[in-house]
LUMLOKOL-906673 format. One record per residue: residue number from 1; residue in three letters; x, y, z of N, C-alpha, C in turn. Coordinates in steps of 0.2 Angstrom, whole numbers, plus 5000, padded with zeros to 4 digits. Each point is the difference from the previous one (the first is absolute). Layout:
% residues N
[NUM, 'ALA', [X, Y, Z], [X, Y, Z], [X, Y, Z]]
...
% end
This chain:
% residues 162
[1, 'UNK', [5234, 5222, 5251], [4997, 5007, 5002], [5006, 5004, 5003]]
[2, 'UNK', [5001, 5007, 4998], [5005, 5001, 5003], [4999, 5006, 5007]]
[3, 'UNK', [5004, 5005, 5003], [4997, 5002, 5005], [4996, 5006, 4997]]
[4, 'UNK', [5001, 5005, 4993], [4995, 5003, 4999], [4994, 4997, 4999]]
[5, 'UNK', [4998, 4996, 4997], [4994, 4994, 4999], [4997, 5000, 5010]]
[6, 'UNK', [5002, 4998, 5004], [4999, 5001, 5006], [4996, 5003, 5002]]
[7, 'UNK', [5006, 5007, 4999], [4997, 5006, 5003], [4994, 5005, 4998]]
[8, 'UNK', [5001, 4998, 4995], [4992, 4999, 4993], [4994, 4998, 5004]]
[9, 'UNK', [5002, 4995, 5002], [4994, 4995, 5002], [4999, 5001, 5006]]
[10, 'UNK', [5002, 5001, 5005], [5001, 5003, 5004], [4995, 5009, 5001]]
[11, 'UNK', [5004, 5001, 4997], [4998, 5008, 4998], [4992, 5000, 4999]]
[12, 'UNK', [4998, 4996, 4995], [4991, 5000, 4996], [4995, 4997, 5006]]
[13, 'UNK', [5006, 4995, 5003], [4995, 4997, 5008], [4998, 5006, 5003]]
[14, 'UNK', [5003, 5003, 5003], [4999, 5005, 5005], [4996, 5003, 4997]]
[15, 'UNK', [5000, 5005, 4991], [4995, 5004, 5000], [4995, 4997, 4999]]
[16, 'UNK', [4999, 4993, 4999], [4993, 4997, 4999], [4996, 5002, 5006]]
[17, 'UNK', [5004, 4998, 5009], [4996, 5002, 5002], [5000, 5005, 5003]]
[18, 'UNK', [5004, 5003, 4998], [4997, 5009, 5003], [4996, 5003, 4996]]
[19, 'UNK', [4999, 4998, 4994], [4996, 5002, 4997], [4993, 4996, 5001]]
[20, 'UNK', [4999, 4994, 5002], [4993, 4996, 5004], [4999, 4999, 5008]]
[21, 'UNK', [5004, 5005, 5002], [4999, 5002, 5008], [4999, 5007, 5001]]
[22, 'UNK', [4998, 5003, 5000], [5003, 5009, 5000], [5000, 5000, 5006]]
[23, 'UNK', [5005, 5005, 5001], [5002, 5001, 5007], [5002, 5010, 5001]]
[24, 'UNK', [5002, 4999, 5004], [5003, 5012, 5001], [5005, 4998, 4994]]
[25, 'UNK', [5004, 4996, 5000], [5008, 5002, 4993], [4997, 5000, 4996]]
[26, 'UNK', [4993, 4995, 4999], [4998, 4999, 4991], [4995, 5008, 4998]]
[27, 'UNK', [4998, 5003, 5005], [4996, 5005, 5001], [5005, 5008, 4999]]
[28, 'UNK', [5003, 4997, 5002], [5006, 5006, 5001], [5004, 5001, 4992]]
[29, 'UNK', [5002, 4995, 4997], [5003, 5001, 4993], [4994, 5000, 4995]]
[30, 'UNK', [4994, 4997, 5001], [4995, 5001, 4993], [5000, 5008, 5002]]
[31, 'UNK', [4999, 5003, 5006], [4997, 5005, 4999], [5007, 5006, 4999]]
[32, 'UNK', [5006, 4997, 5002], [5005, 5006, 4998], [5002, 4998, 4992]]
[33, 'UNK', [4999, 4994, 4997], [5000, 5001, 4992], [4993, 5004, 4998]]
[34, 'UNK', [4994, 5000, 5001], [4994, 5005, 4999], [5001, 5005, 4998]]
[35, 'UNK', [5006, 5002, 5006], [5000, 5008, 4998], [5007, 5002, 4998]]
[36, 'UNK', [5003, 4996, 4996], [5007, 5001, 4995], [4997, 5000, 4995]]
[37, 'UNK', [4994, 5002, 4995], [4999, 5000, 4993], [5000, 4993, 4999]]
[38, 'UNK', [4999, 4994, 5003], [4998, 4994, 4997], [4992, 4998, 5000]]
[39, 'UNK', [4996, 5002, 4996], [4994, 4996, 4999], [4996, 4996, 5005]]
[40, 'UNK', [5001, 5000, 5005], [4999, 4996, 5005], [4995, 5004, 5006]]
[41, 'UNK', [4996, 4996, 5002], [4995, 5004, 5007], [5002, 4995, 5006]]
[42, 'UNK', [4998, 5002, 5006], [5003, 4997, 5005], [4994, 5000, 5006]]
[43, 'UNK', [4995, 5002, 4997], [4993, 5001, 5007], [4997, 4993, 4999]]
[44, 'UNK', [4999, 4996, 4994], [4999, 4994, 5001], [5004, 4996, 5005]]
[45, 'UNK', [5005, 5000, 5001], [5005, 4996, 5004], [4997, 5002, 5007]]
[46, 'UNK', [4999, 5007, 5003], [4999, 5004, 5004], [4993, 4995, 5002]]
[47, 'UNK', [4994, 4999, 4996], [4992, 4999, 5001], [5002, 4993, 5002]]
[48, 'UNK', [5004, 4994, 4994], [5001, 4995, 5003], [5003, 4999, 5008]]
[49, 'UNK', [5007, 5003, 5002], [5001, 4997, 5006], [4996, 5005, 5006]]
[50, 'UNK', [4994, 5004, 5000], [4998, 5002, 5004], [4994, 4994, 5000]]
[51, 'UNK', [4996, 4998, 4994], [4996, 4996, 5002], [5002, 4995, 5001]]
[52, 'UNK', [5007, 4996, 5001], [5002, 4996, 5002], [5003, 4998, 5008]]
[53, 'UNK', [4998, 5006, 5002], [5001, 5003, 5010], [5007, 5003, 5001]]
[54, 'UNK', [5004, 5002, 4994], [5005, 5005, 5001], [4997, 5004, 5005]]
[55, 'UNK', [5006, 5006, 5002], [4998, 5006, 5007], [4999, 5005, 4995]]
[56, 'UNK', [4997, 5001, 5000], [4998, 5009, 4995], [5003, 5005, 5002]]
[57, 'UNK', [5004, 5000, 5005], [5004, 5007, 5000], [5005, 4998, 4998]]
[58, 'UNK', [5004, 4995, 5002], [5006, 4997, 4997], [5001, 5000, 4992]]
[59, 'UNK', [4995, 4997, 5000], [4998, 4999, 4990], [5000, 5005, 4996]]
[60, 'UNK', [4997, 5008, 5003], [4997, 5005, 4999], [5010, 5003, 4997]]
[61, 'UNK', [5003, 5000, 5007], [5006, 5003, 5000], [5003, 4997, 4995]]
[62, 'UNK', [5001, 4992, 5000], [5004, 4998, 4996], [5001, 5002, 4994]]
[63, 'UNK', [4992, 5000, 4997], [5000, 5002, 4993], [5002, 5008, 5000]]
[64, 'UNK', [4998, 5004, 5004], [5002, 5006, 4999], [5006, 5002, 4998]]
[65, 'UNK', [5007, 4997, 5004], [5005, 4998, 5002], [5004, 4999, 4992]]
[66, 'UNK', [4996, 4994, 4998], [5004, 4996, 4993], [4998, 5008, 4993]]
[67, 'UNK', [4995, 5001, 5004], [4996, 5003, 4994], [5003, 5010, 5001]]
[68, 'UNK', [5002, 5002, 5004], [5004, 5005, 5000], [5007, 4999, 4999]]
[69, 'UNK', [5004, 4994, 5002], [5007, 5001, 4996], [5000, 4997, 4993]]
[70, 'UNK', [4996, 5001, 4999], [4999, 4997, 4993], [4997, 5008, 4996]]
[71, 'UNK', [4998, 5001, 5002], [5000, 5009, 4997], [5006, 5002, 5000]]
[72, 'UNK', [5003, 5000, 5007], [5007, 5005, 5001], [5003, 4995, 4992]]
[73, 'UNK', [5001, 4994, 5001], [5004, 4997, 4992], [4997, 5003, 4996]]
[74, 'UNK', [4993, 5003, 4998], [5001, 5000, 4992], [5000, 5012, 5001]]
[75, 'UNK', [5000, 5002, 5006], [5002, 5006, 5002], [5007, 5000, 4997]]
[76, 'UNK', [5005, 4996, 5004], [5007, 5001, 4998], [5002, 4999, 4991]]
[77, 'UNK', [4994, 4995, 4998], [5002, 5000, 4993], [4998, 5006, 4996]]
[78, 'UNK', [4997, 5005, 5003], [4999, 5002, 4997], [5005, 5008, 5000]]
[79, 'UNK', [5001, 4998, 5008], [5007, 5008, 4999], [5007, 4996, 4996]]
[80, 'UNK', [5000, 4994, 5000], [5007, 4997, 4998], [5000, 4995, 4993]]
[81, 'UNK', [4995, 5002, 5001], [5000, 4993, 4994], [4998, 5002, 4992]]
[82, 'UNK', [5000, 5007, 5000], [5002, 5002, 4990], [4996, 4996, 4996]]
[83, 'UNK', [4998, 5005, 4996], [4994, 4998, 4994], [5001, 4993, 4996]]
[84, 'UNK', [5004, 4997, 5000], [5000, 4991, 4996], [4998, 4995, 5008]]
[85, 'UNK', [5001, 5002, 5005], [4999, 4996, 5005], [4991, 4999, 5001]]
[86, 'UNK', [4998, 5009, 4999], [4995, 5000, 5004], [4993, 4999, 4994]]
[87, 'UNK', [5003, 5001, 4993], [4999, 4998, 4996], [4997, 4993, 4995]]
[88, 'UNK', [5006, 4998, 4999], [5003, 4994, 4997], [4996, 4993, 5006]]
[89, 'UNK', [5005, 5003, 5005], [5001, 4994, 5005], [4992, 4999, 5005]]
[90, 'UNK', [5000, 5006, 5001], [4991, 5000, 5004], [4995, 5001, 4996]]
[91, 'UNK', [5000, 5002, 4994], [4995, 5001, 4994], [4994, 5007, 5003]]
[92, 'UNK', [5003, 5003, 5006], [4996, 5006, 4999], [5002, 5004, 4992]]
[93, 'UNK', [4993, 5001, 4998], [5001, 5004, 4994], [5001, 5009, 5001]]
[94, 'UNK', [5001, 5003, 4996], [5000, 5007, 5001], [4994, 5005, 5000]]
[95, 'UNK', [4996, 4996, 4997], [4991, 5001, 5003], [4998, 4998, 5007]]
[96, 'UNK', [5002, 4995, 5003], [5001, 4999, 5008], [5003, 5004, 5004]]
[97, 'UNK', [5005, 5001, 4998], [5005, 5005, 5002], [4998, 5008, 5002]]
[98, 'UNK', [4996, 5002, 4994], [4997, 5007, 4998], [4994, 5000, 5005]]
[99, 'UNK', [4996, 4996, 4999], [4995, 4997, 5005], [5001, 5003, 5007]]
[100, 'UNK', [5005, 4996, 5005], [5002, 5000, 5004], [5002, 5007, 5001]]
[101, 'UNK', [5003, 5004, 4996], [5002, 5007, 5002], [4995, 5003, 4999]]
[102, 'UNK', [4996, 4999, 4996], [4994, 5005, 5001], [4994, 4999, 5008]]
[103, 'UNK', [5003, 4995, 5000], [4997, 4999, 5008], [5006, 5004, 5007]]
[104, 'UNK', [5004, 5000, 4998], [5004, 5004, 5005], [5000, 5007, 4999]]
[105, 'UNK', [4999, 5002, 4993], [4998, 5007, 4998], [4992, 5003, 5004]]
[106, 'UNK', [4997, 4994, 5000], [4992, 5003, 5002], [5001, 4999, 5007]]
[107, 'UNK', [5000, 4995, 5001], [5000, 4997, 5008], [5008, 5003, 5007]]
[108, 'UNK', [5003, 4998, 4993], [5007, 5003, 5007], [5002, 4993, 5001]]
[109, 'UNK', [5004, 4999, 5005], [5003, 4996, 5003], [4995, 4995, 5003]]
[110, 'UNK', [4995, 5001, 5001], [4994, 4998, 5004], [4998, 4994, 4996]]
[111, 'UNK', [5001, 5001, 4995], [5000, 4994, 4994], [5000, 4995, 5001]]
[112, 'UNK', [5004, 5001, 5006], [5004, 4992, 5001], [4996, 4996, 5006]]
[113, 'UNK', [4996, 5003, 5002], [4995, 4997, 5002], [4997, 4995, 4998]]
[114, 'UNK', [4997, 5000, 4992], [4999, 4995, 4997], [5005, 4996, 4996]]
[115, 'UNK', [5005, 4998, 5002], [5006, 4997, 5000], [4996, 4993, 4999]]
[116, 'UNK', [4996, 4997, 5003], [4997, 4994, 5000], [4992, 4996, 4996]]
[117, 'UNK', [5002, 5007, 4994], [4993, 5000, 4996], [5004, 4995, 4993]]
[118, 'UNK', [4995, 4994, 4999], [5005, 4996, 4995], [5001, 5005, 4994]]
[119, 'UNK', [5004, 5000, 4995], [5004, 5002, 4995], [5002, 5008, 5000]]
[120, 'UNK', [4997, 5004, 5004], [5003, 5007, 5000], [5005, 5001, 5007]]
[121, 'UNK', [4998, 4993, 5005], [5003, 5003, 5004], [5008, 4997, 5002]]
[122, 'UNK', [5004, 4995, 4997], [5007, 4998, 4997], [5003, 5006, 4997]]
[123, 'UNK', [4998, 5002, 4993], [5002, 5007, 4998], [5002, 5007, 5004]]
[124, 'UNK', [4993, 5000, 5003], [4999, 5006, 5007], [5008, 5001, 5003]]
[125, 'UNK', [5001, 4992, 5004], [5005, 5001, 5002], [5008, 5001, 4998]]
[126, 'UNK', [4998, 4996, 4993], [5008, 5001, 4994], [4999, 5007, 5002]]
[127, 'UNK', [4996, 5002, 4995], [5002, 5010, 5000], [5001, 5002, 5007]]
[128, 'UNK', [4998, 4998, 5004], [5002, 5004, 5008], [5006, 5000, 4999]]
[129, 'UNK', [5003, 4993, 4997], [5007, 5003, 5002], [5004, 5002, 4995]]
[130, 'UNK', [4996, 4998, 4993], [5005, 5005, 4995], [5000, 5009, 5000]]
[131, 'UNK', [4993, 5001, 5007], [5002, 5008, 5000], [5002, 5003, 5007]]
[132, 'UNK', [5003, 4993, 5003], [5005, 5002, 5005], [4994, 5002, 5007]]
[133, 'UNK', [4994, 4996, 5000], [4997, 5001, 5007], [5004, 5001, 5006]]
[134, 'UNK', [4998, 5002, 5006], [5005, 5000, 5005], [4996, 4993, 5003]]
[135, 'UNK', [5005, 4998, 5001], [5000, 4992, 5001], [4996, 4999, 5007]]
[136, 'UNK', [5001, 5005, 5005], [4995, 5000, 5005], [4993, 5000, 5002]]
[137, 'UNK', [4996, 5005, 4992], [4992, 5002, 4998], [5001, 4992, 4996]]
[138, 'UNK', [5003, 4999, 4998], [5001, 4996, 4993], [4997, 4993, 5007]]
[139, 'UNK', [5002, 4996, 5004], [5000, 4997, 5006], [4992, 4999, 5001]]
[140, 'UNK', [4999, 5005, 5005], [4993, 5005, 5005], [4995, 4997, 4994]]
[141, 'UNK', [5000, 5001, 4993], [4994, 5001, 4993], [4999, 4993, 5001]]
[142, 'UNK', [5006, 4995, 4997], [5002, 4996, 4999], [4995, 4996, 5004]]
[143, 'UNK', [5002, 4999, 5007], [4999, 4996, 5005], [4994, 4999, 5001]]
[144, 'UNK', [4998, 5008, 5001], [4993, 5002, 5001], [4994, 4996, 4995]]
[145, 'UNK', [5001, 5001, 4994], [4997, 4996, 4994], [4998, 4994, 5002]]
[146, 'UNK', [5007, 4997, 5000], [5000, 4993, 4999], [4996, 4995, 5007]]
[147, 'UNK', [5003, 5005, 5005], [4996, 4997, 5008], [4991, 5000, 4999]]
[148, 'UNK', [4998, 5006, 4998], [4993, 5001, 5001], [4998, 4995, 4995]]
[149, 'UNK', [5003, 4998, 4992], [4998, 4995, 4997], [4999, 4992, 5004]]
[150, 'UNK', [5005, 5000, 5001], [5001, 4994, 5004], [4994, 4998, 5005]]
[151, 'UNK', [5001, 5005, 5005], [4996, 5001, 5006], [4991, 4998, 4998]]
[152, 'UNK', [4998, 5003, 4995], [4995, 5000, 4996], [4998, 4992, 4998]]
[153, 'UNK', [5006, 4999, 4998], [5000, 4992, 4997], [4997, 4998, 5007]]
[154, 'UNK', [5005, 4999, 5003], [4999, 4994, 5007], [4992, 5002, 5005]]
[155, 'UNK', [4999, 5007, 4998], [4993, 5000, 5004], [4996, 4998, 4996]]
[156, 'UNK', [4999, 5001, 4995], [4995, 4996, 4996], [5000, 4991, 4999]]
[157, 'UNK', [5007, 4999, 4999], [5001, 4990, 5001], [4995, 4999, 5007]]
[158, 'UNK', [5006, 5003, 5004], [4998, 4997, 5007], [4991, 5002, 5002]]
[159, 'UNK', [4998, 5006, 4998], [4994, 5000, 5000], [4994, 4995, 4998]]
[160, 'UNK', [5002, 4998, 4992], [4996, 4995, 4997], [5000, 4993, 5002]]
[161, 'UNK', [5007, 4999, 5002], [5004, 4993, 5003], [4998, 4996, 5007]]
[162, 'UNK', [4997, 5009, 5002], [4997, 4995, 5011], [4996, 5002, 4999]]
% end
């Protein structure tokens, strides 16, 4: 075995149990891939380590955390990152895309409050920055969203849970 092979094995240990222990890190990258345009939700991982005696504010924040730079990611892809990236490589289609603009056509910038509604709201955020949001509103919307989804989560876990 050489040291690649190793480090391989090595490597697969670790995520075995990071992925069979959740902790804040495993709570914080499910939910910052969430909200990069990857298929993925991140409020299951939230319900588990709350009903497992995680801190709910802690939890709350983490996710919130993972799950707004993970917007800002797929924001920037979208002021930098040119039609085959955003296209091709993230598979927003051009009916999603139109979508999304019709949402900041009707709603404004305000849109981006639902930043955290599955399938329109990774898009929402692409186009915030393909039309150059001011990064500040772009934040405040962001943040706003994504905390009171959160926050929602963990009062209703910890509700049902004690």
């Amino acid at each position: 075995m050489n040291q690649f092979d190793n480090h391989f094995l090595h490597y697969l240990a670790l995520s075995h149990d990071w992925l069979h222990q959740p902790g804040y890190l495993s709570l914080f990258c499910i939910s910052f891939l969430a909200s990069t345009l990857v298929p993925l939700g991140s409020e299951w991982l939230l319900v588990i380590m709350l009903a497992n005696g995680y801190e709910p504010v802690s939890s709350t924040l983490t996710a919130t955390a993972g799950n707004y730079l993970g917007a800002v990611t797929t924001y920037l892809v979208g002021m930098y990152g040119g039609r085959w990236l955003i296209e091709k490589l993230f598979r927003v289609s051009p009916e999603q895309q139109t979508q999304a603009q019709h949402y900041y056509q009707r709603y404004g910038s305000y849109s981006l409050l639902f930043s955290w509604v599955p399938i329109v709201g990774d898009p929402l955020c692409l186009v915030g920055g393909m039309l150059r949001i001011k990064f500040s509103l772009f934040t405040l919307l962001v943040v706003s969203g994504k905390l009171i989804r959160y926050a929602v989560t963990a009062w209703i876990t910890t509700s049902f849970a004690g």
